[in-house]
C-alpha positions in Angstrom: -6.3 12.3 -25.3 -3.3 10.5 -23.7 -1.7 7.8 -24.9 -0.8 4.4 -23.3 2.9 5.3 -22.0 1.6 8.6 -20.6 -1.3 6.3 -18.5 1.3 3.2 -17.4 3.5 6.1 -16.0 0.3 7.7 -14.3 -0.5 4.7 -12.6 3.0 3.5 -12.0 3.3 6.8 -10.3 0.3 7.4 -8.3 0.2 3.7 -7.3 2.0 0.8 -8.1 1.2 0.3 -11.8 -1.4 -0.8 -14.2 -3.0 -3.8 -16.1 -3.4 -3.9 -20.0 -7.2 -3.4 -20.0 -7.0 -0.1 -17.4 -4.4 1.6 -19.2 -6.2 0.8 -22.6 -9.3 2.3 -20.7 -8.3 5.5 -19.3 -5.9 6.3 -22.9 -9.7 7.6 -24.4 -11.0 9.4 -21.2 -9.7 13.5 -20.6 -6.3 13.4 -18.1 -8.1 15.6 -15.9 -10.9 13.8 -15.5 -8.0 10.3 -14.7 -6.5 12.1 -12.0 -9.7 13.4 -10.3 -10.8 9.7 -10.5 -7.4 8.2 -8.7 -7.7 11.8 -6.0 -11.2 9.8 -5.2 -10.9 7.6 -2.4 -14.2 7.1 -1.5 -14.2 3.4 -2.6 -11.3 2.4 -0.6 -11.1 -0.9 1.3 -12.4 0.0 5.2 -9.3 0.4 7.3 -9.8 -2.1 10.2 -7.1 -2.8 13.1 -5.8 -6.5 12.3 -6.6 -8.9 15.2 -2.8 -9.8 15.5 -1.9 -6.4 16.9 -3.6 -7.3 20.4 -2.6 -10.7 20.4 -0.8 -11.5 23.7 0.7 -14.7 22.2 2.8 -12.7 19.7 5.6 -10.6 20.7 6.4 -7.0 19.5 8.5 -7.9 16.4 6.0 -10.9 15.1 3.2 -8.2 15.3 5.5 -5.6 13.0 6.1 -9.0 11.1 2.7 -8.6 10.4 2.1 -5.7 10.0 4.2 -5.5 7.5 2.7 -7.9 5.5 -0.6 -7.0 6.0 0.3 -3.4 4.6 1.9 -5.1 1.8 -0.9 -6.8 0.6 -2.9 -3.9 1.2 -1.2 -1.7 -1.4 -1.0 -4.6 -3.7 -5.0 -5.2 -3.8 -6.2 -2.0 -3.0 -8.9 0.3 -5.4 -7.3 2.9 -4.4 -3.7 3.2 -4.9 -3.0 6.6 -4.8 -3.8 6.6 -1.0 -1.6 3.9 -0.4 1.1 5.7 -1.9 0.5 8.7 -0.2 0.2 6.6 2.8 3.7 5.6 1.8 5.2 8.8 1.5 3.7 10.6 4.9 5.5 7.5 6.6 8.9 9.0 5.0 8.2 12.3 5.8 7.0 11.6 9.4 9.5 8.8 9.2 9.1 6.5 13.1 10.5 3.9 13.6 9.4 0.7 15.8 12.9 -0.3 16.6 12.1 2.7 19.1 8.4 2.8 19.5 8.5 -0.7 20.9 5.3 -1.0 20.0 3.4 -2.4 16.4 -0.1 -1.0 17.3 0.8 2.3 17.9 2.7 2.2 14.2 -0.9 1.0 12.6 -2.2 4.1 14.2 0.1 6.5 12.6 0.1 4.4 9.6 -4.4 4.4 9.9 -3.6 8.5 10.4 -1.8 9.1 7.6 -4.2 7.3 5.4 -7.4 8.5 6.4 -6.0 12.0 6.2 -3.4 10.9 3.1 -5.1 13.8 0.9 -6.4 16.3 3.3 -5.6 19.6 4.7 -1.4 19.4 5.3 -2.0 21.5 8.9 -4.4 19.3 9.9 -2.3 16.5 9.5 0.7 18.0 10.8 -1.1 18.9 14.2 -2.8 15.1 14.5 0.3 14.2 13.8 1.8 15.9 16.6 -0.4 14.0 19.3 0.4 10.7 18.4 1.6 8.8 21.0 4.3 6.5 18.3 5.5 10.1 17.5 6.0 11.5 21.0 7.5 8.4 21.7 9.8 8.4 18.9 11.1 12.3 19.2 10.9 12.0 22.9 8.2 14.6 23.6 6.5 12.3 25.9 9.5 13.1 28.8 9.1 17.1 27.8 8.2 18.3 30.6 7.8 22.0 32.2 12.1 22.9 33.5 12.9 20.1 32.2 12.2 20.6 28.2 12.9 18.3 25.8 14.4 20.1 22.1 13.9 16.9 19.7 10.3 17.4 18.5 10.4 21.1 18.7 13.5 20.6 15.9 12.5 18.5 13.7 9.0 19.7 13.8 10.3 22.7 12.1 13.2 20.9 10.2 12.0 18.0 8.8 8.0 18.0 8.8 7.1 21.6 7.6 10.0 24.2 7.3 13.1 22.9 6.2 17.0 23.9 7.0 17.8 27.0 7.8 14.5 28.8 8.7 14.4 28.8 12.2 17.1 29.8 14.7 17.9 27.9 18.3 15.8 30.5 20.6 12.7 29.2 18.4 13.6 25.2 19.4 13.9 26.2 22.6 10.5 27.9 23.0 9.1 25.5 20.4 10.4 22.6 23.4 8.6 24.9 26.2 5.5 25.1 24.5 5.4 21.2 23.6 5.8 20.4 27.5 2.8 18.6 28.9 1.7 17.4 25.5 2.7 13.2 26.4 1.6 10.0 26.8 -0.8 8.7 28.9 0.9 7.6 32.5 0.9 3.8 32.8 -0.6 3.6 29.0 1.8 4.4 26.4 -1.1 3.7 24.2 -3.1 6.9 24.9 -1.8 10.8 24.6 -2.9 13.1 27.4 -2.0 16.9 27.9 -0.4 17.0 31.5 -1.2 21.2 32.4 0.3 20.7 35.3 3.7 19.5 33.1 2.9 22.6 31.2 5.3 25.7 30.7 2.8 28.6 30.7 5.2 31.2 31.1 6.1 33.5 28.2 7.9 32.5 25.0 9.2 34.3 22.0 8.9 32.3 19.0 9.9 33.9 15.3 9.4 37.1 17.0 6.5 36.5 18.7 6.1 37.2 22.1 2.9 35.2 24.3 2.3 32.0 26.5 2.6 29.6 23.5 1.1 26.2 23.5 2.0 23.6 21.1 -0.4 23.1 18.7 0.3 27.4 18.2 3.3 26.9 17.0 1.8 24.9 14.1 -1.0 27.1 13.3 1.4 30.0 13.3 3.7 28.7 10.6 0.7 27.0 8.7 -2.1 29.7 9.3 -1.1 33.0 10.5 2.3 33.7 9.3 2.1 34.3 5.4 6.0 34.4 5.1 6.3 31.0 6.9 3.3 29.8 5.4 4.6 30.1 1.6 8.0 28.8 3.1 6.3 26.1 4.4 4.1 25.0 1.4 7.2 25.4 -0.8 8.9 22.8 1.3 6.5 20.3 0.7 5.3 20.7 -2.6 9.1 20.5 -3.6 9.3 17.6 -1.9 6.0 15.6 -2.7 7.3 16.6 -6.9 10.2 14.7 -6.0 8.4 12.0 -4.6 6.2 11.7 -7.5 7.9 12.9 -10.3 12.2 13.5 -10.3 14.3 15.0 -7.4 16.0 18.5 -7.7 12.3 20.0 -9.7 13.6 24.1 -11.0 12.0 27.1 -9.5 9.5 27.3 -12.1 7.7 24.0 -11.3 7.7 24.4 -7.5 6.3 28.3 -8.3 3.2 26.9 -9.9 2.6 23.7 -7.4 3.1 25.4 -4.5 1.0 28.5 -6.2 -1.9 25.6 -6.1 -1.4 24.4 -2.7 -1.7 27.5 -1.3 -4.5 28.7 -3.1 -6.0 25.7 -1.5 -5.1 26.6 1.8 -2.7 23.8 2.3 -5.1 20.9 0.6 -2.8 18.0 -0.5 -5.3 17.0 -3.1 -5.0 20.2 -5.2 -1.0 19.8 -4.8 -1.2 16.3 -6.5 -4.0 17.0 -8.3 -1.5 20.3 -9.8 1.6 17.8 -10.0 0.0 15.5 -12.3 -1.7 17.8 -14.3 1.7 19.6 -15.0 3.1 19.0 -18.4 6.7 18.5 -16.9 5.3 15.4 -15.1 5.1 14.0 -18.8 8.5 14.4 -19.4 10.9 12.2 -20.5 12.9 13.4 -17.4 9.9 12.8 -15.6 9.5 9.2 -17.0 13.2 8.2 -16.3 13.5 9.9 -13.4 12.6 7.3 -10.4 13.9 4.1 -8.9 11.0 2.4 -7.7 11.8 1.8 -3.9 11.6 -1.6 -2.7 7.5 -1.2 -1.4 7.0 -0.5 -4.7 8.4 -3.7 -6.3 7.9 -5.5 -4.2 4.4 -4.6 -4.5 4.1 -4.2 -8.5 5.8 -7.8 -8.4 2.8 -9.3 -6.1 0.2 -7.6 -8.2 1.9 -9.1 -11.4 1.9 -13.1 -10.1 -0.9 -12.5 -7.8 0.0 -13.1 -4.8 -0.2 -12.4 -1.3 2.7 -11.6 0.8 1.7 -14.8 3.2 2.7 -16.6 0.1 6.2 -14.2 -0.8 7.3 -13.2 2.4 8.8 -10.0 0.9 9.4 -8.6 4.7 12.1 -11.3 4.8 14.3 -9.6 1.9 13.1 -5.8 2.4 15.3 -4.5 5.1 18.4 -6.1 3.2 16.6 -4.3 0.4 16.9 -1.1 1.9 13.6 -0.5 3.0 12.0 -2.1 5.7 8.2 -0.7 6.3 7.7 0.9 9.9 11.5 0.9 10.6 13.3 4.3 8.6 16.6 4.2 9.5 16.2 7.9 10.7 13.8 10.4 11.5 14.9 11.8 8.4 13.2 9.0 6.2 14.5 7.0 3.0 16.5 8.7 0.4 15.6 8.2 -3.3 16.9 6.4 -6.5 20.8 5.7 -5.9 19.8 4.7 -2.3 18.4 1.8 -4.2 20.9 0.4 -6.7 23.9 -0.7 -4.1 25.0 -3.9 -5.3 23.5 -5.7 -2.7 20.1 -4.2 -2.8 20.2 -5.3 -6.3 21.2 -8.8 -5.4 18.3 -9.1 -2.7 16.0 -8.0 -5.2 17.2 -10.8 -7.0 17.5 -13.5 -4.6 13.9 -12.7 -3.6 12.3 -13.1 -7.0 14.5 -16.8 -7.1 12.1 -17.1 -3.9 9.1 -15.3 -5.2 8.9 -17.9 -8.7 9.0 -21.0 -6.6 6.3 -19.7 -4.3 2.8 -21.9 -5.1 3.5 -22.2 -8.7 4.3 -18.6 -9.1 6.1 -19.4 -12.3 3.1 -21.2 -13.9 2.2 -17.3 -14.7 4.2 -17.3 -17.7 3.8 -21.2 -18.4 2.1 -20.4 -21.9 5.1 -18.8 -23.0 5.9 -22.5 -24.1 4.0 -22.4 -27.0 4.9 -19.2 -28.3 7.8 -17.9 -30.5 10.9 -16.3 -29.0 9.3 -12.6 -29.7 6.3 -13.5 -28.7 7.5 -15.2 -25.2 9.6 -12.0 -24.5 6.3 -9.8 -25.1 4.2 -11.7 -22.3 6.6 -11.8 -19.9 6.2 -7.6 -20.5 2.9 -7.8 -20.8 2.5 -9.7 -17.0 5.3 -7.5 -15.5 3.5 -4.2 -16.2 6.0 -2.9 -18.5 4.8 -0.9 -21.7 7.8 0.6 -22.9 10.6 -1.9 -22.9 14.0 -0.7 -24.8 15.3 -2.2 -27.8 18.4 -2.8 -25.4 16.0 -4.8 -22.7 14.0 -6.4 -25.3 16.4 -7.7 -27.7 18.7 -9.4 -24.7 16.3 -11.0 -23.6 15.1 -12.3 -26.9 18.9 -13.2 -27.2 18.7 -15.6 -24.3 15.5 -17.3 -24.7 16.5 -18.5 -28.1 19.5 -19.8 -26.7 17.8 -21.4 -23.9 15.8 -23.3 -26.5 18.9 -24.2 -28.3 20.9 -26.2 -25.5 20.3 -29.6 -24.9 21.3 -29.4 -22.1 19.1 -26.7 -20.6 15.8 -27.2 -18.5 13.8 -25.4 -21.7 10.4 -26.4 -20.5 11.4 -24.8 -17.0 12.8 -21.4 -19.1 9.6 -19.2 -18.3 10.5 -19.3 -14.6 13.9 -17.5 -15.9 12.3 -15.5 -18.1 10.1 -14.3 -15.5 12.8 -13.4 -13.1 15.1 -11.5 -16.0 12.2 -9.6 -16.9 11.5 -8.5 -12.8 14.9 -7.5 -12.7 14.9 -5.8 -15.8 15.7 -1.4 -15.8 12.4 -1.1 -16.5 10.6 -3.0 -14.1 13.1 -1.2 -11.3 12.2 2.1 -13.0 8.7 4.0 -11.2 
C-alpha cells in the first residue's frame, strides 16, 4: 500500500493537492485502483458558459477578467482535479492567447474543448482543435485562403502540437498551408467556423511523400492514423512532454519507451498515457518528488483551497501576469516554460505581495487563529497541516520554529497578530512552491 508522501505527491500532481483526511484515505486503498479513481471524471461539476461572456456592458478584457477568475475557482473547488489540470496543460500546449483573439468567449470554448476532451483520444482532440475559431484566429488560418496560403498553422501544427523540431521539411508547411485553405471563420461572425470550398486548394499536394488533393483534417489523420513512423514520432512527442508536465523535465529514453509504448497501444488514448505515467515507479522518485515548481495556477489555486476562498474574494488575476502566468494570455504559441521560469526574483516577490493581500482578505488569517494557544512546535505543525504540506524539511521547519518563538519573545511585536505571518512564511515556503 502507499504511504502518505507517495498520495500528497499524487494529488499535488494530478491536481492541486490534498487535505489530511483524503490522503489518510486513499494511503490503505491499491495505487491502481487511486489513479483509475482521479482518471474518472464522470462526477465533474457541469461545464456551463458564464453569463458574463455575452454581457454587452462589459468590454473584452473585463470578460477575460472573469474568466479568469471563474476558471480559478473552478480548479480550486472542483471533484475532479485531474481534468482541471489537464485542462491546464492542453492550454500550454495549444497555447492562444486573447491579447490576439480579441475575444473572451471564443477562449471559454477552447478552454470548454479541452476539458470535455482533457482525457480522450489525442487525434481527436488535435483535429477539434483544428476548427476552433480562437485557434484559426490565433495562427491566422482564418485568412488562408486558396493562392493566397497562409504557412502559420500548417507549422506549428506539426511543430508544436504533434511532431516536434526537425520532422518535417518546408515543402510539407507549404502543402500543409494549401490543404488548410478554406478551413476559416464564419464571414461577418468570428464566432462560428465554416469551410469556404470555394477558398479551397483542391489541386494536388505532396505531403511527407505523399502525393493526392489533400484536405486539412488529412494531414492529421495521416501523422496520427495512417503513418506508423510519424505516428510513434508523434506519440513520443507527447508522452515526453505530458511526463514532464507531470513528473520532471528531460525524462531518459527508458521512461518515454514504456509511456509512449502505452499510448500507442491505446491508439493515442490520453487516459492510458496518464494512467501509465503514474503508475510508473520513476513517478515515485525522489527526482520525481523534487522535480517541479508549482506554476503560479497552481498556487495560486492550492493557496485558495487552503483559506477557502474564492478568487472574488483574492483577486489572484491581479498578481498572475506579474507572476508569470496569466490564464488565456501565453506569451507565445509556444506556451509557458517550467520550474526556473518561475523563481525570477520578481515572480517570487509577487507571490509574496499577493499572499500580504490574500491574509487580509475577509479574515483569511483567522485560518490559523488557533495557533494562539498552541506551543511553538505545535503552531508551526498547523500552519503545515492547513498549507497542504506533508513533508516539510528540518531546514523549513526549524526556521520557522526559530521565528515564532521569537515573535513571542518581543514586546514589541504584534504576537496576537503572528499567525497572519506564520501563514504567509509558510505559503512561501520551498515546499509549498514545490508541485
Amino acid at each position: 500500500m502507499p504511504n502518505a508522501a507517495d498520495i500528497a505527491h499524487l494529488l499535488r500532481r494530478a491536481g492541486f493537492g490534498g487535505t489530511a483526511s483524503q490522503i489518510s484515505s486513499l494511503t490503505g486503498q491499491d495505487w491502481a485502483t487511486t489513479v483509475d479513481q482521479l482518471l474518472d471524471f464522470s462526477a465533474a461539476p457541469a461545464d456551463v458558459e458564464p453569463a458574463f461572456l455575452t454581457d454587452d456592458n462589459l468590454g473584452d478584457w473585463e470578460k477575460e477578467f472573469k474568466l479568469q477568475a471563474w476558471w480559478l475557482d473552478r480548479m480550486a473547488t472542483t471533484t475532479s482535479p485531474l481534468q482541471e489540470k489537464l485542462t491546464l496543460f492542453w492550454h500550454g500546449h495549444f497555447a492562444t492567447a486573447n491579447n490576439k483573439v480579441g475575444d473572451a468567449r471564443l477562449m471559454y470554448l477552447q478552454n470548454a474543448l479541452f476539458r470535455s476532451m482533457a482525457a480522450g483520444n489525442f487525434r481527436d482532440v488535435v483535429q477539434q482543435m483544428s476548427l476552433q475559431p480562437a485557434m484559426l484566429i490565433w495562427l491566422d488560418n482564418d485568412p488562408n485562403t486558396k493562392g493566397h496560403p497562409n504557412e502559420n498553422f500548417a507549422r506549428e501544427l506539426m511543430e508544436l502540437f504533434i511532431l516536434g523540431v526537425g520532422q518535417y521539411t518546408q515543402d510539407d508547411v507549404v502543402a500543409s498551408a494549401r490543404a488548410w485553405t478554406g478551413h476559416n471563420t464564419l464571414d461577418g461572425d468570428r464566432t462560428q467556423y465554416h469551410f469556404y470550398v470555394n477558398r479551397h486548394d483542391t489541386g494536388m499536394k505532396t505531403f511527407m511523400g505523399v502525393t493526392q488533393n489533400w484536405d486539412g483534417p488529412d494531414i492529421i489523420n495521416f501523422i496520427l492514423r495512417d503513418d506508423a513512423t510519424r505516428k510513434n514520432l508523434a506519440a513520443r512527442f507527447i508522452a515526453k512532454k505530458l511526463w514532464s508536465f507531470f513528473a520532471y523535465p528531460s525524462p531518459d529514453d527508458a521512461i518515454v519507451a514504456t509511456i509512449t509504448d502505452a499510448f500507442l497501444t491505446s491508439d493515442l488514448s490520453i487516459a492510458e498515457l496518464v494512467r501509465a505515467i503514474f503508475n510508473h515507479p520513476a513517478f515515485l522518485s525522489d527526482t520525481a518528488k523534487q522535480g517541479l515548481v508549482r506554476s503560479p495556477a497552481e498556487w495560486v489555486v492550492a493557496c485558495m483551497r487552503a483559506v477557502n476562498l474564492t478568487a472574488a474574494d483574492l483577486n489572484p488575476q491581479w498578481w498572475m501576469e506579474d507572476m508569470g502566468q496569466q490564464l488565456f494570455e501565453p506569451p507565445n504559441v509556444s506556451g509557458w516554460r517550467q520550474n526556473k521560469t518561475w523563481l525570477t526574483t520578481s515572480r517570487l516577490w509577487t507571490r509574496a505581495n499577493w499572499t500580504r493581500y490574500l491574509i487580509w482578505r475577509n479574515n483569511a488569517g483567522n485560518k490559523l487563529s488557533a495557533i494562539t494557544g498552541l506551543s511553538v512546535a505545535n503552531a508551526v505543525q498547523y500552519g503545515f497541516d492547513q498549507l497542504g504540506i506533508d513533508n516539510p524539511s528540518s531546514h523549513t521547519r526549524s526556521n520557522l520554529e526559530t521565528w515564532l518563538a521569537a515573535q513571542r519573545a518581543d514586546t514589541h511585536a504584534w504576537t496576537n497578530w503572528s499567525f497572519i505571518n506564520l501563514l504567509t512564511l509558510v505559503m512561501l515556503s520551498p515546499e509549498m512552491n514545490l508541485a
